[in-house]
N, C-alpha and C positions, 0 to 999 in steps of 0.2 A: 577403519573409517569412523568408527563408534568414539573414539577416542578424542580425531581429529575434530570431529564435529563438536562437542563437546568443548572442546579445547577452544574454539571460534567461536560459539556463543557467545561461552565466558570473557570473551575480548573484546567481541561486541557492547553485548548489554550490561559488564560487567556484572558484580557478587548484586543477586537479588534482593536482599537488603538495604542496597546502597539506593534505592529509588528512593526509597519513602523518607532518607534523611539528607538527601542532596541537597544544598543550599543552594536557589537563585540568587544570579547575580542582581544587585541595586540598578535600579531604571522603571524599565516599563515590564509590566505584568500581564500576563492575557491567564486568564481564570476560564478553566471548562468543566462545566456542570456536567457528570453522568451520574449512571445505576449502569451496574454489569447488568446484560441482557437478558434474565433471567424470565421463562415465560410465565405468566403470571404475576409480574412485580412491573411490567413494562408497557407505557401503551395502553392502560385499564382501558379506557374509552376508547381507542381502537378495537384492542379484544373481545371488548363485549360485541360485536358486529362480526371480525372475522377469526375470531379463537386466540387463547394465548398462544400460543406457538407462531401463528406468522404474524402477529402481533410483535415477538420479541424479533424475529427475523429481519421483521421491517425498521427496527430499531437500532440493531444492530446492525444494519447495510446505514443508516443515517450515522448513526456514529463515529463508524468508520469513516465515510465522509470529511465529517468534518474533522475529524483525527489526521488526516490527510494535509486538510486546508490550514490545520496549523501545525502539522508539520515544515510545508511549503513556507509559512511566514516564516517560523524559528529557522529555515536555513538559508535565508535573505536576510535576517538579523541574529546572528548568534549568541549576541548578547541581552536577549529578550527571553526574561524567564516568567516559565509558562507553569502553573497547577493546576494539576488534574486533581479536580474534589469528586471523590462515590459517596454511593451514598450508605450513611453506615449499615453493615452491615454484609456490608458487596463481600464477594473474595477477595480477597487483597489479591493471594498468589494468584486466583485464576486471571486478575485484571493484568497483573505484572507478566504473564506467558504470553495473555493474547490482544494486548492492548500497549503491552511496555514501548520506549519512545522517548525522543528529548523533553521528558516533562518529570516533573515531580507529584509523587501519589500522595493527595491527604483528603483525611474521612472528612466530610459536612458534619458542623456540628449549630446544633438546634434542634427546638421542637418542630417548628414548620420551616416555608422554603425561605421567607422574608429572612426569617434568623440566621438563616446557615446562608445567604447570599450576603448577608452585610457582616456574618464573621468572617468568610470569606475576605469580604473585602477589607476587614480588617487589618486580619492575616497577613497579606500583601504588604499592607501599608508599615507594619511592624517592620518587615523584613527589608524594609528599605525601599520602598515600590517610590514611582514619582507621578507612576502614569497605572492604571488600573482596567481593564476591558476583560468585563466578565460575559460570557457569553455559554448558552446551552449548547446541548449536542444533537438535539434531534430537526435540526433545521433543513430543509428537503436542499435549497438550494444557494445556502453563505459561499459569500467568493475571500479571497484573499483580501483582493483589494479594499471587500467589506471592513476589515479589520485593520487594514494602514488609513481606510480614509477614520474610524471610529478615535486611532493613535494620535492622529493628526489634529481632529477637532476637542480633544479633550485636552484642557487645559485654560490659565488664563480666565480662570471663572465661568470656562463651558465643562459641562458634562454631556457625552454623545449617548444616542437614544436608537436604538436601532427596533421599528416596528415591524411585530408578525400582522398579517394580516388575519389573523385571527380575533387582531383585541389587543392582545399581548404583545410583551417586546423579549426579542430573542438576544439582544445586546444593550449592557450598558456601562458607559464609561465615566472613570471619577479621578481625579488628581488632590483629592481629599477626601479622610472618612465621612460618610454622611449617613446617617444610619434612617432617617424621614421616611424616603421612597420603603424602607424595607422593615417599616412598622406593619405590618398586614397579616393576619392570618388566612386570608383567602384571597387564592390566584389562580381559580379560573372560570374569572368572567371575561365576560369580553371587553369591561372599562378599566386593563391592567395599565394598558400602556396611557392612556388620558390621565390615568390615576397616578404614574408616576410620574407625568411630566410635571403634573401640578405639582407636587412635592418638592422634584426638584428646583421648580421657581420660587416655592417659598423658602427656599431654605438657603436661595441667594444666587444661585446657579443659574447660568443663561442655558436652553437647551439644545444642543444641535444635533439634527438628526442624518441618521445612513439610513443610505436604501431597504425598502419594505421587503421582508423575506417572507416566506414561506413555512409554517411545519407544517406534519407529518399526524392529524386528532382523527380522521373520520376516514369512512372509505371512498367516498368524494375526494379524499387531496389525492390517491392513491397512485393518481395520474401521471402528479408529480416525477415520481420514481420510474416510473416508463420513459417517462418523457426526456430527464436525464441521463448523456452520454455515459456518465460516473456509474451512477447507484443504477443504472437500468439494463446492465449488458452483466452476463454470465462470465465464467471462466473455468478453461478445462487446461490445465497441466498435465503435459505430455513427457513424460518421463523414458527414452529407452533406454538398456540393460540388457547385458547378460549375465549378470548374477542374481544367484537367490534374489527373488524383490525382500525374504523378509532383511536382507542385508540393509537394505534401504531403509527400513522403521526409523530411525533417529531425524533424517529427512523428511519421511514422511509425515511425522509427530509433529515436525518444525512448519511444515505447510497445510497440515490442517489447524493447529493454532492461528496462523494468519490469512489465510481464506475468506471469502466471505458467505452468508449464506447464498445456497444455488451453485457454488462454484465446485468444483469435484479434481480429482486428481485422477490419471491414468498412466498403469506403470504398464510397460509392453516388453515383455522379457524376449528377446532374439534368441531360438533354437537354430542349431546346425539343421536340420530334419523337422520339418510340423507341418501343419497348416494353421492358419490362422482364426482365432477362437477368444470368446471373451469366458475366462477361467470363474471368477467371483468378480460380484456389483455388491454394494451398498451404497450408503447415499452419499456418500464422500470419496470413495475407491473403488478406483476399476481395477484389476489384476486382468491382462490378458498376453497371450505368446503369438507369433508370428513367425517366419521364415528371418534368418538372423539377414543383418543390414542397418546400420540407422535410418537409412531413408526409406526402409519397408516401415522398420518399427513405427516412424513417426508417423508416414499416410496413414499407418492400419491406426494408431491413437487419434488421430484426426481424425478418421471414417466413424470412430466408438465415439467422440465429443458430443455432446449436446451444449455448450457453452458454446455464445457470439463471439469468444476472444480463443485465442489459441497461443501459448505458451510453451515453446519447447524449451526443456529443462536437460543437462546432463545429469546423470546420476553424481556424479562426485562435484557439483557447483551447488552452490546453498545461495537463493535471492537475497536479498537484503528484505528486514521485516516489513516494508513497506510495498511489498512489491504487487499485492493486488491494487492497492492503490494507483501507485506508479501506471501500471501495465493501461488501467483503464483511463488514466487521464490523457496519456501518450494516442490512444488506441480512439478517444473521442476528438481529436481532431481530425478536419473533414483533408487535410494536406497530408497526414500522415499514411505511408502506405506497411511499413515495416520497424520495430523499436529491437533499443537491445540496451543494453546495459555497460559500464565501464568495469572493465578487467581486473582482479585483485590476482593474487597467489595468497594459499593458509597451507602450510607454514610457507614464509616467504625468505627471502636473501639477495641480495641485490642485483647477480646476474637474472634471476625471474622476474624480478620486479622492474628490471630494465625491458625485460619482456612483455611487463604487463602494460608498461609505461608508453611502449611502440606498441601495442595492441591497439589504445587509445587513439593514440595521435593517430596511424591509420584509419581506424574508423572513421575520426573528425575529417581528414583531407580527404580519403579516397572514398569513404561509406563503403568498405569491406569489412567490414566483424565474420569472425567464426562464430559457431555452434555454441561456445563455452563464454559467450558474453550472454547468452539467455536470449533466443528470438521470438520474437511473438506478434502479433498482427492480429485484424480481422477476418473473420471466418470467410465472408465474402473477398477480401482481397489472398485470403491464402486458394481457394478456387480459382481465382482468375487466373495467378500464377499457375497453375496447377500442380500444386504439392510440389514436394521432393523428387524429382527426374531421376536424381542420381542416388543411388540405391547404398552405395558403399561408401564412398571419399567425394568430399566438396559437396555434399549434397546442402551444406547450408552455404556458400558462396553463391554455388548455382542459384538457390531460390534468393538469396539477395539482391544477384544481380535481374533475374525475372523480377523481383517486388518494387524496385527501382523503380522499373519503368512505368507505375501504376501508383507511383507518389513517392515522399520524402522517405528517408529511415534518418528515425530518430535517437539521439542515444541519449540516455535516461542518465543524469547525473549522479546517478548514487551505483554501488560497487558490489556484483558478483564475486563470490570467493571458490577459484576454484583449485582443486587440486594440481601442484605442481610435480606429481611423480612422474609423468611422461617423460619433463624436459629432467631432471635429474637423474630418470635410466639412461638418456641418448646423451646430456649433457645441453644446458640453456642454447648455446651457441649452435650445435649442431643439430637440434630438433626442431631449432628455430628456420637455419637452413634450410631445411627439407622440407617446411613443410612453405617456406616461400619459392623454393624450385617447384612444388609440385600445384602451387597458385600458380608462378607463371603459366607453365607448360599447359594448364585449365586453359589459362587467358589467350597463351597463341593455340589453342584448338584443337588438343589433344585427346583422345577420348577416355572415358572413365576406365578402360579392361585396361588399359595400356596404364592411367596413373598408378592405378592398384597395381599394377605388376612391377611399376621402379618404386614406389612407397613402398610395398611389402617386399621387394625382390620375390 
């Protein structure tokens, strides 16, 4: 598995080098300002009030964020290249494990922030940019939309202005270099954004503004982040297994890198003989056993959760790096009752991938997904349903079809990969069979002793 996993990164995010010398393609540019989250370099002025640590904590749930909000643009326009500037000094490699993504990594360069936002903006413009929207990353509450109306009004002798309510302005946009606005050694008063706007009308530019955002300075905004469906709700990854959990490390490495803070993993290893027990805690990993079953495993990871979102994971599917993101955006609408994912195979070949391809389409017409597209919902709507019924087989159909009736299930455009060895011991065609015989036979009201007995003879 070690191998295979491996093997799919590398296909994913491809060779780790290749971030930092990618060329965007010529058009429009969206620039995001960070700092790797490190406590004590993050936040000062928050810090000072509630400690560097949930200082960076809170930094990094904001970041993330917005790492989110323009990922969602860059996949509504593909042709929209996006740089990620840190600030120097960051990890490169830490940023590229736990932040990598449709963008390109480059250091800020300058003594202060004026200098390294108009080299920036330089930057862009060299590479062929036509449209330019540079934008921070600690903004509590930017929308997408922020960003197509900011694409929209820039140009034609406007430059777009996006105000924090702080003073400050958390976006702005240019279809020429101008370097005026970003003559300043000091940015943070609260006359940044009056300050720029004046600049930018001296310097010829009409200014138009986007909606007034939000950050993230004092423990007054703090609110904020509670109050968001996003950045304000937990998550607990429910992993069951009956193997070694340490088997699973290359998995688990891969999901505490993209995680958020608060959010935890729990692996539930299924013995023939136990009772059920939580083995080791720490603050990212739960270890605990159970009586074997997936649908024991997952109640009993479900009963261990302290996270408002609940994610069940197979051991041999790997989410896509986006996927706490995803989970929570799905999981904050008030129509949704149940989310899941679109179907890959790694390694894949055509008979699978014709499998993977009728996994989909099912999902879309019928709203049937299996286990191995990644389920996940709200803690509250997984109660109502009440858990996993079915202890052995269909136990995630069953709770499908319970979640159904307590709102939409949504499937998340972006692709689970999961291992295809089932259907190549039984054969694509024949594993594929069986295991829609043993859906029907679910569907006309069959009972679970009886499917286990013709599935496993």
């Amino acid at each position: 598995m070690r191998q295979c996993f491996n093997a799919l990164r590398a296909s994913i995010f491809g060779p780790r080098e290749a971030s930092a010398s990618r060329q965007a393609p010529a058009g429009d540019f969206l620039l995001v300002f960070m700092r790797y989250p490190e406590p004590g370099k993050v936040k000062t002025r928050l810090a000072a009030e509630i400690g560097d640590a949930r200082a960076a904590s809170v930094y990094e749930r904001l970041l993330r964020r917005t790492l989110g909000v323009v990922a969602d643009l860059k996949h509504q326009n593909s042709a929209l290249g996006v740089l990620l500037f840190h600030t120097p000094g960051d990890p490169v490699e830490k940023i590229e494990k736990k932040f990598g993504g449709p963008w390109t990594l480059r250091p800020q360069e300058g003594e202060h922030l004026g200098e390294r936002m108009k080299n920036a903006v330089d930057t862009a413009f060299s590479m062929g940019a036509k449209k330019v929207v540079l934008i921070g990353s600690d903004i509590a509450d930017i929308q997408t939309r922020d960003l197509d109306e900011a694409f929209r009004k820039t140009g034609d002798g406007a430059a777009a202005l996006g105000p924090a309510r702080d003073g400050g302005f958390y976006l702005i946009g240019l279809d020429r270099p101008c370097g005026a606005p970003f003559d300043f050694t000091q940015w943070s008063t609260g006359e940044i954004f009056t300050r720029t706007r004046q600049e930018l009308a001296r310097s010829g530019l009409r200014v138009e503004t986007v909606p007034k955002r939000s950050d993230v300075d004092r423990p007054t905004d703090l609110p904020l982040l509670h109050s968001d469906p996003v950045i304000g709700k937990r998550l607990s990854i429910i992993i069951p297994t009956l193997s070694d959990p340490e088997k699973l490390l290359p998995l688990i490495n891969f999901l505490q890198d993209r995680i958020w803070p608060g959010d935890e993993i729990i692996v539930v290893r299924g013995l023939a003989q136990g009772k059920r027990e939580m083995m080791r805690r720490s603050d990212l990993l739960i270890h605990a056993r159970c009586p074997r079953g997936r649908g024991i495993q997952q109640n009993f990871g479900a009963m261990l959760a302290g996270g408002d979102l609940l994610f069940f994971l197979h051991e041999d599917t790997i989410p896509p790096p986006d996927f706490a993101y995803r989970i929570r955006k799905v999981c904050g609408r008030e129509d949704a009752a149940l989310g899941c994912f679109r179907l890959a195979f790694y390694p894949t070949n055509k008979p699978v991938g014709l499998v993977a391809k009728w996994a989909n389409l099912r999902t879309s017409l019928f709203k049937l997904p299996y286990g191995d597209q990644g389920l996940f919902c709200r803690r509250d709507i997984f109660e109502k349903a009440g858990g996993f019924c079915h202890k052995y087989l269909l136990e995630d159909v069953d709770l499908v079809k319970r979640c159904r009736k307590l709102g939409k299930l949504v499937m998340v455009p972006r692709e689970v990969y999961s291992s295809p060895d089932r259907y190549l011991r039984k054969g694509p065609l024949a594993a594929s069979l069986q295991n829609h015989m043993i859906m029907l036979l679910y569907l006309l009201g069959i009972g679970e002793k009886e499917l286990y007995g013709i599935y496993y003879r």
